[in-house]
C-alpha positions in Angstrom: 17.6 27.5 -2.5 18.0 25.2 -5.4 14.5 23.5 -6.2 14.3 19.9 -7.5 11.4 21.0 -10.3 11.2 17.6 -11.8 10.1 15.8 -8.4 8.1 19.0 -7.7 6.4 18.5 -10.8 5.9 15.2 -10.2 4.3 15.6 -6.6 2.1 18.0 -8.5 0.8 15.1 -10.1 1.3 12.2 -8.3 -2.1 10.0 -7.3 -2.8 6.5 -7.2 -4.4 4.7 -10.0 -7.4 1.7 -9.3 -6.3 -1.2 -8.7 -8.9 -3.0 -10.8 -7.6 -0.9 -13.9 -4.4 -2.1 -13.9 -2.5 -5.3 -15.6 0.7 -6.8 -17.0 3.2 -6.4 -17.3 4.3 -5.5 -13.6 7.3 -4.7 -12.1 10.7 -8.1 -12.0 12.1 -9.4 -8.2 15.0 -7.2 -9.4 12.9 -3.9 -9.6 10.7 -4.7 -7.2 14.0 -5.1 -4.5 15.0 -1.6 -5.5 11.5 -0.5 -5.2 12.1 -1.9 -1.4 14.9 -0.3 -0.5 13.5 2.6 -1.8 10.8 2.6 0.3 12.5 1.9 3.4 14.4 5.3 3.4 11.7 7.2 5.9 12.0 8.7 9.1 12.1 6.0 11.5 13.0 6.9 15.0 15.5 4.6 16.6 16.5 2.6 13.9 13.7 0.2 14.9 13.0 -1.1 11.2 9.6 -1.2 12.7 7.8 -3.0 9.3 8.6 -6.0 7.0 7.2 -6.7 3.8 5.4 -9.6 2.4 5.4 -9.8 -1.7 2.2 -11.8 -2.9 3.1 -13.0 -7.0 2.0 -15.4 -9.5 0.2 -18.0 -9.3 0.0 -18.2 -5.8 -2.5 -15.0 -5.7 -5.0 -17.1 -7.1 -5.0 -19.7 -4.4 -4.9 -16.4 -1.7 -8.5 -15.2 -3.4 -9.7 -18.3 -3.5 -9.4 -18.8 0.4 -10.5 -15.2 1.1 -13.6 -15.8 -1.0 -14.5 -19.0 0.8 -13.7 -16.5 4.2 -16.2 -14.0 2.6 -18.9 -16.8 2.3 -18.6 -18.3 5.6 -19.4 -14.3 6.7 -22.0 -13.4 4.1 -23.5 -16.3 2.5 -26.1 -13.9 0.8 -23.2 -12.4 -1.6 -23.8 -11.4 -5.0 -22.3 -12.5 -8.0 -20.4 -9.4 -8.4 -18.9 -9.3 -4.9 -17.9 -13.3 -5.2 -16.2 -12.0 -8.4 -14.1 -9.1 -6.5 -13.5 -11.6 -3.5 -12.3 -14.1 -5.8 -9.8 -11.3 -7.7 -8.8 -9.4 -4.5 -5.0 -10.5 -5.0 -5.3 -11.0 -8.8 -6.1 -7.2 -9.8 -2.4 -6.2 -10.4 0.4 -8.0 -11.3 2.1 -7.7 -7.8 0.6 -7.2 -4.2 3.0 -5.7 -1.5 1.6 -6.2 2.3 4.0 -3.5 4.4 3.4 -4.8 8.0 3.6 -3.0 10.9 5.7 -4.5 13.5 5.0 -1.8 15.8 5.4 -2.7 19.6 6.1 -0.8 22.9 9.2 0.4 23.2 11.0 2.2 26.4 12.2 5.7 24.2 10.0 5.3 20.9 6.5 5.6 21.3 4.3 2.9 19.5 2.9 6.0 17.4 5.5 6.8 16.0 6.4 3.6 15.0 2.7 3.1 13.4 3.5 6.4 11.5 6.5 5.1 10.3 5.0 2.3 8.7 2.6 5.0 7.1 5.6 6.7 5.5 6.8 3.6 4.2 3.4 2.7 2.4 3.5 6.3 0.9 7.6 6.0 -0.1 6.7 2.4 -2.2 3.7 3.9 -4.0 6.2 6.5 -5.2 8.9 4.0 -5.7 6.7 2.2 -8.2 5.7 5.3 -10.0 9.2 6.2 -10.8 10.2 3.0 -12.0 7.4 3.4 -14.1 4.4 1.7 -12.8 1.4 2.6 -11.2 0.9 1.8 -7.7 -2.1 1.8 -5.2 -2.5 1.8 -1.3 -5.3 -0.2 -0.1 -6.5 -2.4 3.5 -9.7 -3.8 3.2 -11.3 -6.2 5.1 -8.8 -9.1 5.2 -6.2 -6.5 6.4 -8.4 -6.5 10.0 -9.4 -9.8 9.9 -7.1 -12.2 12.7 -8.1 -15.1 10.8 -7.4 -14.1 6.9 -3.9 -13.4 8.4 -1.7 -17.0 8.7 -3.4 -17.1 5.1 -1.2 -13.7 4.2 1.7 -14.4 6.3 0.9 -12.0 9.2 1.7 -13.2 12.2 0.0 -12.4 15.7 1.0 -8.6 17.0 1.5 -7.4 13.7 -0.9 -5.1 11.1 -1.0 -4.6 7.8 -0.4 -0.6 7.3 -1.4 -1.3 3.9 -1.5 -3.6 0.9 0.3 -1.7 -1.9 -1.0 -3.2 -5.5 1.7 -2.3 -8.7 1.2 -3.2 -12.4 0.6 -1.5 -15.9 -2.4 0.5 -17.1 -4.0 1.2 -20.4 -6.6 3.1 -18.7 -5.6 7.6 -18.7 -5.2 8.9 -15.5 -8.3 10.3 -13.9 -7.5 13.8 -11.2 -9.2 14.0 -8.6 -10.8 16.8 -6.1 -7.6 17.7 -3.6 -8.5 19.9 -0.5 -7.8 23.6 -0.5 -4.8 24.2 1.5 -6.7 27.0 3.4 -9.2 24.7 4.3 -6.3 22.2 6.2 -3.6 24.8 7.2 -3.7 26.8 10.3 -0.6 29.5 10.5 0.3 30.6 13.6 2.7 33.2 14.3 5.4 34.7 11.7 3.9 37.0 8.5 4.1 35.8 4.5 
């Protein structure tokens, strides 16, 4: 069996870095539509496509964090300084914001969970898509992702989630590790010896 050791080594490593730690420069239109059809390459039973993307950049974030802070307010009027400040920079932490949707609807063959899991695997493929051209990448919802009335703001449309809001940009900050589970601790074996 012929090993691919430098994406071994790199799975070895790979995890996601803060979204508030990163910064310019972030990834062009033209490597971010590679990044896209990078991530689109997962199991996906059917052919169903069953996700889009929406791409949040420039200056247009601002406006975004502006209307999801006054959103925040109208919920908690009581909110500190702080969390007006991470309201406020919710779309404005990286350099570019990717919403994978799930379009995920009943289907006569192709069970809506699969669908769903699909999406999942597309989330996962564009973090690593990021990382190898180079950038770091993190997966994130929060509360707007939930929130039926933050999503005509983000360009969701009614039916559809948001599997996840996948942030990209630069970092000067090192790369932390963190505590990964013990495989024996998540595997159960059942039949078959070593």
């Amino acid at each position: 069996m012929n090993v691919n050791r430098e994406l071994v080594d790199y799975l070895k490593i790979r995890r996601s870095m803060p979204a508030f730690q990163m910064c310019e420069p972030g990834p062009s239109r033209a490597e971010i539509e590679d990044m896209l059809q990078l991530a689109v390459r997962v199991p996906d039973h059917g052919k169903l496509a069953p996700w889009r993307f929406i791409v949040y950049r420039g200056a247009q974030r601002v406006e975004i964090g502006e209307q999801l802070l006054a959103m925040a307010l109208a919920k908690k009027p009581d909110l500190s300084a702080e969390m007006i400040e991470v309201e406020r920079n919710r779309f404005t932490r990286a350099p570019v914001v990717i919403a994978v949707v799930s379009t995920a609807a009943p289907h006569g063959k192709i069970p809506e969970w699969e669908q769903v899991m699909s999406a999942g695997a597309v989330c996962l493929n564009l973090l690593m898509a990021a990382n190898a051209h180079g950038y770091f990448s993190n997966w994130l919802t929060e509360w707007f992702a939930y929130d039926s009335d933050a999503h005509p703001l983000l360009g969701i449309t009614a039916g559809e989630k948001v599997a996840g809001f996948i942030h990209i940009g630069s970092s000067t900050f090192p790369v932390v590790e963190r505590p990964r589970p013990a495989i024996e601790d998540v595997t159960t074996w059942i039949g078959g010896d070593a």
